[in-house]
Residue frames relative to the residue before (quaternion, step in Angstrom):
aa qw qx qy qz dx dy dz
X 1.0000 0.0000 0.0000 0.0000 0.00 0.00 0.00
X 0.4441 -0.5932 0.6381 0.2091 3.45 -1.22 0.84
X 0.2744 -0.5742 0.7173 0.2837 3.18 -1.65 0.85
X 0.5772 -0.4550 0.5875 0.3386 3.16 -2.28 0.49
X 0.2088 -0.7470 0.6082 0.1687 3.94 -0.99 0.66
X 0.6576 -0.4167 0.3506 0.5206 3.64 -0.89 -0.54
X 0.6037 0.6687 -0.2792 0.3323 3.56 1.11 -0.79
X 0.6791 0.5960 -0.2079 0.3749 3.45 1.43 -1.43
X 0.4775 0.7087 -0.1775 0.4880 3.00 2.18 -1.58
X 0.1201 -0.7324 0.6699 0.0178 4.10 -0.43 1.58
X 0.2366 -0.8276 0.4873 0.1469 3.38 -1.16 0.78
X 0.1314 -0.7963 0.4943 0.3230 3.62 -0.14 0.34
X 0.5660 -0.6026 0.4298 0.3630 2.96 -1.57 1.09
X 0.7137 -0.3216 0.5100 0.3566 3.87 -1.00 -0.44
X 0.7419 0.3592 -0.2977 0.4817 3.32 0.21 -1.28
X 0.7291 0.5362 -0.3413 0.2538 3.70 0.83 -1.54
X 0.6817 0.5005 -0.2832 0.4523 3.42 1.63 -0.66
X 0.4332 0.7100 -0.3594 0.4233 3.41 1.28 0.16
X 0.7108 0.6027 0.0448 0.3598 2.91 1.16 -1.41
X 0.5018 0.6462 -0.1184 0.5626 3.00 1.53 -1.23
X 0.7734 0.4196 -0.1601 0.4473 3.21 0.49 -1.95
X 0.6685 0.4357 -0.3887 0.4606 3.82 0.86 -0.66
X 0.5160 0.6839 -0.3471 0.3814 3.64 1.10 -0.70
X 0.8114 0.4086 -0.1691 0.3822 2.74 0.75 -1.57
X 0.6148 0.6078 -0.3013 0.4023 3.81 1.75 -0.75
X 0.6548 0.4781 -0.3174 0.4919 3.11 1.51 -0.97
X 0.3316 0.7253 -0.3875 0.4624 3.85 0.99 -0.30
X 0.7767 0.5001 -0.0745 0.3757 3.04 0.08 -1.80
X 0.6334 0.5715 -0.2165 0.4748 3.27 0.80 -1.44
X 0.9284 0.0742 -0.2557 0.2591 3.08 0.13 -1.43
X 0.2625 0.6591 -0.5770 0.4047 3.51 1.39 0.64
X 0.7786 0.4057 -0.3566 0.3193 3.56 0.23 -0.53
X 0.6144 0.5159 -0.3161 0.5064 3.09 1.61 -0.42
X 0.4415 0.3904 -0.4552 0.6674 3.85 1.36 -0.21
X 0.6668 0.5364 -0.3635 0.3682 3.78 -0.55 -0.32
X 0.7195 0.4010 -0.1316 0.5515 3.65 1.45 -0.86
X 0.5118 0.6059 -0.2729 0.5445 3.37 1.62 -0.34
X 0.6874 0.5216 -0.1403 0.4855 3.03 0.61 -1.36
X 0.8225 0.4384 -0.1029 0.3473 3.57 0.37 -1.40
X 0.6537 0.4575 -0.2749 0.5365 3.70 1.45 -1.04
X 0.6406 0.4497 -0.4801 0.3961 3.90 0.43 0.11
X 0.7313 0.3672 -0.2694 0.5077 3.53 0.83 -1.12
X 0.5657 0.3038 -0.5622 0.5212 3.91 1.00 0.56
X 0.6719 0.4323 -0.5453 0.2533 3.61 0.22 0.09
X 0.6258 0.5512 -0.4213 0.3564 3.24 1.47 -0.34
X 0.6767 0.3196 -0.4417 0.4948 3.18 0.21 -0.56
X 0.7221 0.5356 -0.4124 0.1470 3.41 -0.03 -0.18
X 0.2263 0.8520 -0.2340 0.4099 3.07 2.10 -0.27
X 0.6965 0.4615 -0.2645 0.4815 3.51 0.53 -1.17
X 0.7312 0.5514 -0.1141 0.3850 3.12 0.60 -1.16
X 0.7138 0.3177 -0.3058 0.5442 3.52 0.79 -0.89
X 0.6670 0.4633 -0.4446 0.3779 3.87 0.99 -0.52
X 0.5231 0.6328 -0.3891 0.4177 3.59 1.27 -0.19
X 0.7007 0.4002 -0.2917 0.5135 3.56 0.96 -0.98
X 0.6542 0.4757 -0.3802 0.4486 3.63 0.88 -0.23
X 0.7587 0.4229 -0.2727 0.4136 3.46 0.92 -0.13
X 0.5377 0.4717 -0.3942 0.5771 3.17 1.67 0.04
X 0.7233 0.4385 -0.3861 0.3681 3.66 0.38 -0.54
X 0.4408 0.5912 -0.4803 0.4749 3.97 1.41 0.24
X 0.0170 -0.8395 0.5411 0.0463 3.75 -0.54 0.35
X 0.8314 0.2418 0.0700 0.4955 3.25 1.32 -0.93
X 0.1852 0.9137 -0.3616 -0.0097 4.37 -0.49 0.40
X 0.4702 -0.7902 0.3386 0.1998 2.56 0.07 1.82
X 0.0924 0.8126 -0.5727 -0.0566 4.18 -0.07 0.24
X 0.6721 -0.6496 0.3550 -0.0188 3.12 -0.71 1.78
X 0.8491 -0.0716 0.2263 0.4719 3.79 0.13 0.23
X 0.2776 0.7553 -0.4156 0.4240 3.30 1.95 0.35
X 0.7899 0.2951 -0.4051 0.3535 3.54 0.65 0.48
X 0.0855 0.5145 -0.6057 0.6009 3.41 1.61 0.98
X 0.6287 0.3789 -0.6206 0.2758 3.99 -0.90 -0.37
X 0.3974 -0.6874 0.5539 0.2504 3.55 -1.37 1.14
X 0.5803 -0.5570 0.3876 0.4503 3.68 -1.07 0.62
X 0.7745 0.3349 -0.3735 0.3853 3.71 -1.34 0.45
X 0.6342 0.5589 -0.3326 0.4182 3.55 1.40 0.26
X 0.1623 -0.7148 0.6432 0.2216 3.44 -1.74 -0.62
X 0.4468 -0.5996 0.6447 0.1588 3.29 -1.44 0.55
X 0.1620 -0.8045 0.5506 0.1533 3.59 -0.37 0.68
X 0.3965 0.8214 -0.4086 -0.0334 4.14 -0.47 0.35
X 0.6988 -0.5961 0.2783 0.2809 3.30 -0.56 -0.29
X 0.1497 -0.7958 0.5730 -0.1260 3.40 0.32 1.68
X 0.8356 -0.1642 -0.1248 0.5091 3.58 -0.16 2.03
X 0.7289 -0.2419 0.2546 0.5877 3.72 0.12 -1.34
X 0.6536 0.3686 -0.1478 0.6443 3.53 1.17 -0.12
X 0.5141 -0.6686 0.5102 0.1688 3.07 -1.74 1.95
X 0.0562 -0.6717 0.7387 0.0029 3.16 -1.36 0.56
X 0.0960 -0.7202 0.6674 0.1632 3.74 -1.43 0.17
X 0.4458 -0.6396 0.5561 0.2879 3.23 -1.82 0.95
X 0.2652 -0.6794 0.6643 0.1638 3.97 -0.89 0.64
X 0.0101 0.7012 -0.7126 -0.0187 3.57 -1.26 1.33
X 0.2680 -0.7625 0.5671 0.1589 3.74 0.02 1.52
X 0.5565 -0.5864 0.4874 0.3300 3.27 -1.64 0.60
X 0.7715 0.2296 -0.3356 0.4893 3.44 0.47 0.29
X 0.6404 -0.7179 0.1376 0.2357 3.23 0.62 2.26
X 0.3639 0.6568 -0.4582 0.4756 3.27 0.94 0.86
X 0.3997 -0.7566 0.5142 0.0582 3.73 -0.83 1.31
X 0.0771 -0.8472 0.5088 -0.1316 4.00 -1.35 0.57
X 0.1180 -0.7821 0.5995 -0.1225 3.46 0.16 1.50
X 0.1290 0.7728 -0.5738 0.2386 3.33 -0.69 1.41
X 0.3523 -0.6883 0.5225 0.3593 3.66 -0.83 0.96
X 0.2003 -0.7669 0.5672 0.2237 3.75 -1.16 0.35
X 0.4447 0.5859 -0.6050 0.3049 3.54 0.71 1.15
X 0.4899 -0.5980 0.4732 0.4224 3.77 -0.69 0.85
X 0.4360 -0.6793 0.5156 0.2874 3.48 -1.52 0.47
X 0.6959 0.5366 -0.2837 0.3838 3.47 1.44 -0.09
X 0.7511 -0.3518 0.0108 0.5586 3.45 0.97 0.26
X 0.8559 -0.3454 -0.0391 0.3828 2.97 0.05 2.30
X 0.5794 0.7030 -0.3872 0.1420 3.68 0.67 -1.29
X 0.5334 -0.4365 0.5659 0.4525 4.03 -1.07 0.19
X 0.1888 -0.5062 0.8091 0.2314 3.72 -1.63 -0.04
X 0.1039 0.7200 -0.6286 -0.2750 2.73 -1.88 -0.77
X 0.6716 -0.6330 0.2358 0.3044 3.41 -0.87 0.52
X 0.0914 0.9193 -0.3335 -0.1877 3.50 -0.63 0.56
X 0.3553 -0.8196 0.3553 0.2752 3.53 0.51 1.49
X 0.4178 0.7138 -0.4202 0.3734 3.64 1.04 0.03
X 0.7709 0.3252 -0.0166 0.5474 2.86 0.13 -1.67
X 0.3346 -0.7315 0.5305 0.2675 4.22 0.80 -0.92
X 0.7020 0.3842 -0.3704 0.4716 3.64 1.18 1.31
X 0.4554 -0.5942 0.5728 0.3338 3.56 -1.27 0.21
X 0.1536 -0.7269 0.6693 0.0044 3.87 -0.39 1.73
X 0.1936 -0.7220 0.6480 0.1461 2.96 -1.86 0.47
X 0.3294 -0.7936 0.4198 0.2923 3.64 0.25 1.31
X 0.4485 0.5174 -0.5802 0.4411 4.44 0.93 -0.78
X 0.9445 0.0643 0.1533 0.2835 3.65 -0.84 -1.01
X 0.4848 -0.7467 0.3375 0.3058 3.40 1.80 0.76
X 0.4005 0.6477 -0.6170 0.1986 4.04 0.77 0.79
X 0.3620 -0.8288 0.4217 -0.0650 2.80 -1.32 0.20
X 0.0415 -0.8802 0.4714 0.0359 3.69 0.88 1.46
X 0.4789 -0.5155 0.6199 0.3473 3.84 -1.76 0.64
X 0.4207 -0.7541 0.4801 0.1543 3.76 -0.72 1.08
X 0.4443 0.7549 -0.3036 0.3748 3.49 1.33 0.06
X 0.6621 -0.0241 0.2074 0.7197 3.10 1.07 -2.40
X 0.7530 -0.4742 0.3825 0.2486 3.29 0.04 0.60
X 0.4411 0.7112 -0.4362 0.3307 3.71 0.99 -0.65
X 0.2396 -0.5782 0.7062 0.3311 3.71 -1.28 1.00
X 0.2501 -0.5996 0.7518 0.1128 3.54 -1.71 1.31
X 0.8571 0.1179 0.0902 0.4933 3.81 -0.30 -0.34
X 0.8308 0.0087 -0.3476 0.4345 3.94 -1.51 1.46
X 0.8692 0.0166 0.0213 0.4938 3.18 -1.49 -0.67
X 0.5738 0.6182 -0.5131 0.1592 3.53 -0.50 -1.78
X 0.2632 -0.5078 0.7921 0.2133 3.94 -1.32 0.41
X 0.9389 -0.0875 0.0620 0.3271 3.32 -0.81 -0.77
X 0.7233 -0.5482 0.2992 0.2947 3.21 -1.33 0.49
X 0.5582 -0.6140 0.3607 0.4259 3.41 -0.72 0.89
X 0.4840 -0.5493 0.4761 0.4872 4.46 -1.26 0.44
X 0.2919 -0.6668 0.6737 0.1277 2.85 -1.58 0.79
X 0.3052 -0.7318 0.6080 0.0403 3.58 -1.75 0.95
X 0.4501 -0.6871 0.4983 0.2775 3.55 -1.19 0.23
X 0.0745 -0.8278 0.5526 0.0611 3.23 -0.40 0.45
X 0.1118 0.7905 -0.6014 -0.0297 3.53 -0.85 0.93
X 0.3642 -0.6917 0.5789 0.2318 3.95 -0.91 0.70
X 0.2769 -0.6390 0.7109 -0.0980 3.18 -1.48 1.19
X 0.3570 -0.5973 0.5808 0.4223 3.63 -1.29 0.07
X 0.6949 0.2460 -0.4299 0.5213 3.83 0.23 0.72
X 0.7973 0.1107 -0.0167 0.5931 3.81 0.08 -0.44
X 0.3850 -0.5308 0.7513 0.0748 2.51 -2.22 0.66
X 0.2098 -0.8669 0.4450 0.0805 3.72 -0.04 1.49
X 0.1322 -0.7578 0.6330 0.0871 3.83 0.01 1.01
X 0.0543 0.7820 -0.6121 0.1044 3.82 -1.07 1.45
X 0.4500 -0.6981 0.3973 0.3902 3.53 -0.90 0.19
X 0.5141 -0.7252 0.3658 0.2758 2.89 -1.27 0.83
């Protein structure tokens, strides 16, 4: 074996190791910044489910304002957590908290005092506006039902 002499022995200048090191910080950086790009959308997606679930469970109660100004044979459509729901004011003065997301594949209903059901226009189901029951197409199950109590300022929508 050969010894190493002074001659074999490369020096780096100063400047080249300077240089290196910034190379190598900026480098660094912006992987982590590609790495943060990359990473904060697909943690908001999936996370998305989750945080609208905890917001919609922690709503228990809605206070609806002047909800007895609603004439009889109508509804008041609003929003009971993250998801629409509509108050029902039957013609024969009797009241009806009801979710309005179809049970068959997600869609809004809406009421139609004409006819005297909650229709779903995607796939034509079709709920009894009373209790919620699907009466007729697709729907599995009946639409959620809410409590409703009247106040002299609101009509309080709660879970049942």
């Amino acid at each position: 074996m050969s010894e190493l002499t002074s001659k074999h022995i490369v020096a780096v200048p100063p400047d080249d190791l300077a240089t290196r090191r910034l190379f190598l910080g900026v480098a660094s950086l912006a992987g982590l910044g590609y790495a943060a790009a990359i990473g904060y959308p697909v943690y908001r997606y999936l996370a998305s489910p989750i945080e609208e679930n905890a917001a919609a469970s922690a709503v228990t109660e809605v206070a609806l304002r002047d909800a007895q100004k609603l004439p009889p044979g109508s509804a008041l459509m609003f929003k009971f957590g993250s998801q629409p729901a509509m108050l029902i004011h039957h013609r024969d003065n009797t009241w009806t908290a009801l979710g309005a997301v179809c049970t068959h594949l997600g869609c809004t209903v809406q009421y139609v005092p004409a006819r005297g059901v909650i229709h779903c226009n995607c796939h034509g189901g079709e709920y009894d506006p009373h209790t919620g029951q699907n009466i007729s197409g697709p729907p599995p199950r009946p639409l959620k039902r809410y409590v409703v109590k009247l106040n002299d300022e609101a009509a309080v929508v709660s879970r049942a």
